[in-house]
C-alpha positions as CSV (number, residue, x, y, z in Angstrom):
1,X,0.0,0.0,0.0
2,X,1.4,3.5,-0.8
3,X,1.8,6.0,1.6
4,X,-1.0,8.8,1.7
5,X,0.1,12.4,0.4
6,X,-0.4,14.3,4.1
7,X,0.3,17.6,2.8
8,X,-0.4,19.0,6.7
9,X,-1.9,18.4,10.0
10,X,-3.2,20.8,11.8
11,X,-5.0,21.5,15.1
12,X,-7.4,23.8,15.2
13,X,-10.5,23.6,17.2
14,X,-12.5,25.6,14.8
15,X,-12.0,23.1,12.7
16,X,-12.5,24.5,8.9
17,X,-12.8,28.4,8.8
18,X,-12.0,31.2,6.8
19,X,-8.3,31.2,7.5
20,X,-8.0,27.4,6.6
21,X,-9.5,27.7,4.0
22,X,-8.0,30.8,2.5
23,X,-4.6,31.4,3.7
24,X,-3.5,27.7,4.5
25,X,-5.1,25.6,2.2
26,X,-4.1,28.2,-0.7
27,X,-0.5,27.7,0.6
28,X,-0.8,23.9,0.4
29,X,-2.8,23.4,-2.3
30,X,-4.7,20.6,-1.1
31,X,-7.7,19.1,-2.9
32,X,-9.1,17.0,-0.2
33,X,-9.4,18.7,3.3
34,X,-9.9,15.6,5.4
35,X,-11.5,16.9,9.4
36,X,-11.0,13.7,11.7
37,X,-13.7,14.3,14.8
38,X,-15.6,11.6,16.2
39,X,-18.6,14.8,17.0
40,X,-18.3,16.1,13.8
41,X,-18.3,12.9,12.1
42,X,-21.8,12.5,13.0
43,X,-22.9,16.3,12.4
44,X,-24.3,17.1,9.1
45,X,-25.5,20.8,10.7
46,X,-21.8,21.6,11.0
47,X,-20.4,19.9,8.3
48,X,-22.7,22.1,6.0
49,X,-21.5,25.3,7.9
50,X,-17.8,24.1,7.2
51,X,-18.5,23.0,3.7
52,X,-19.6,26.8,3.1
53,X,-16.2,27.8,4.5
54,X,-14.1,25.4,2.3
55,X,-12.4,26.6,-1.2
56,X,-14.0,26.1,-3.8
57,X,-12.4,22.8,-6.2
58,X,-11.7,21.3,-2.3
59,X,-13.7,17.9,-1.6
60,X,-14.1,17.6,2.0
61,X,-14.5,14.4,4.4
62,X,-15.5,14.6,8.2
63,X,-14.4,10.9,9.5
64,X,-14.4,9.8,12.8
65,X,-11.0,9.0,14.4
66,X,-11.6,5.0,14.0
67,X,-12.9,5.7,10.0
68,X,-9.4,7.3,9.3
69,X,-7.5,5.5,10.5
70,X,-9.0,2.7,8.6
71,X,-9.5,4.1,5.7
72,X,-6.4,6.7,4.9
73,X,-3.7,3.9,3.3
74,X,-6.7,3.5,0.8
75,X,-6.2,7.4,-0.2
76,X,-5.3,7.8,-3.9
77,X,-1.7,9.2,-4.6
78,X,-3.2,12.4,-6.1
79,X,-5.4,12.7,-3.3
80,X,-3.6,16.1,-1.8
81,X,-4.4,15.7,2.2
82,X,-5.1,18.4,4.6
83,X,-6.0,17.0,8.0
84,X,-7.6,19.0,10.3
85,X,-8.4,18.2,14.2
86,X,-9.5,19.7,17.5
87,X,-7.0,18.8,19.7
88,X,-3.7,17.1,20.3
89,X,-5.3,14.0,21.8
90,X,-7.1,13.2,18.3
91,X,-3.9,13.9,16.7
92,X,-2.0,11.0,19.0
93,X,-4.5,8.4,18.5
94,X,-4.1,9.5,14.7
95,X,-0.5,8.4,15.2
96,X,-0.9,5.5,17.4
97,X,-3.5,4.0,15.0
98,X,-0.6,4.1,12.1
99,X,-1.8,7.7,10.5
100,X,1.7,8.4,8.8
101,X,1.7,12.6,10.5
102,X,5.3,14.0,10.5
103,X,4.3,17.3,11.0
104,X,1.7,18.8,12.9
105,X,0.6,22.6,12.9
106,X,-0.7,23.8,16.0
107,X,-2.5,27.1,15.2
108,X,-5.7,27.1,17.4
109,X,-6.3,26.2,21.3
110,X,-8.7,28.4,23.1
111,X,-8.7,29.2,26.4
112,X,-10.9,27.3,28.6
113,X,-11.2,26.3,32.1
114,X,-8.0,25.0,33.6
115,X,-5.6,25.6,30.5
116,X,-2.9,28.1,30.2
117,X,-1.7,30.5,27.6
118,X,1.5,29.1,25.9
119,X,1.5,30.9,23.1
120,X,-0.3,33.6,20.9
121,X,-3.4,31.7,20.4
122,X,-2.3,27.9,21.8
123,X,-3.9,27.4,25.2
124,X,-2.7,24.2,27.1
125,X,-3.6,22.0,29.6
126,X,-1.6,18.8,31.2
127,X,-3.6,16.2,29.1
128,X,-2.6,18.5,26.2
129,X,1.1,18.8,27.4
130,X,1.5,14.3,28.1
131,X,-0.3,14.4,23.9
132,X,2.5,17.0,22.2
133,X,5.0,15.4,24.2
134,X,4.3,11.9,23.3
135,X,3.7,13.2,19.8
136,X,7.4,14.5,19.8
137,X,8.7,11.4,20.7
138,X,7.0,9.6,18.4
139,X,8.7,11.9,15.5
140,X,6.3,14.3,14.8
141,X,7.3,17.5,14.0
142,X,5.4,20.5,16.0
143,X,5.2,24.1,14.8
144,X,3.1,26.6,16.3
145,X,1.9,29.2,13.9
146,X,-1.6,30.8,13.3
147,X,-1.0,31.9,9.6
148,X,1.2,30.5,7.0
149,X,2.5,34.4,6.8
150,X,3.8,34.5,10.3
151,X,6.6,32.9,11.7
152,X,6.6,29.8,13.5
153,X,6.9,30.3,17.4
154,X,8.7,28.4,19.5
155,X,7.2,25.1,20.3
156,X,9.3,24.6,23.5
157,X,6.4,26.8,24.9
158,X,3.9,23.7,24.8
159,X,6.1,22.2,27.3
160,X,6.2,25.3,29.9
């Protein structure tokens, strides 16, 4: 089986949104924009939202975690993929279900209850910190940056 052409992962807990799909999937140039989220999966209220917000040309799958990693060794070699999840811990059962990431793009964590700012618009909490850690480990490649315009901050600042 070949390997899937993973253009990018990225976190983001808006999922697909303007800046995805302008500014990053315009740098990328992805034709399938591939959102693994077991909620979203089953969601067809917010899948049409997010299909409004995706580029125009760009096919779009919402898969639970379980469906892709099942499914994304099947992915055709001109299938150009942009994965998109919610949070770190999708993104490490990604990888421990044999999801070939190398890098992963951490542009947006909100603030919430019990997570602290890290960096311009990353919020973290412990789970958060064990799932980029583990990720690192494992290989994976972290960058934090919002925009494709902007420079990558330091991703040391997940770990602080």
């Amino acid at each position: 089986m070949s390997e899937p052409n993973i253009l990018l992962t990225r976190i983001d807990n808006r999922l697909i949104h303007g800046q995805v799909a302008t500014q990053w999937n315009g740098t990328l140039g992805a034709n399938l924009i591939l959102v693994a989220n077991n909620k979203v999966a089953g969601d067809k209220t917010r899948q049409g939202l997010m299909d409004m917000a995706a580029p125009a040309g760009v096919q779009t799958r919402y898969f639970t975690l379980e469906k892709t990693i099942e499914i994304i060794h099947k992915a055709a070699p001109r299938q150009k993929i942009f994965i998109i999840c919610e949070n770190p811990e999708d993104v490490l059962t990604l990888v421990r279900g044999g999801v070939p990431i190398k890098k992963l793009n951490i542009g947006n964590m909100h603030m919430a209850e019990g997570k602290r700012q890290v960096a311009t618009t990353v919020a973290v909490d412990d789970t958060d910190i064990a799932a980029f850690r583990e990720l690192k480990e494992k290989g994976v490649e972290l960058e934090i940056r919002r925009v494709p315009t902007t420079a990558a901050e330091d991703s040391e600042k997940l770990f602080s």
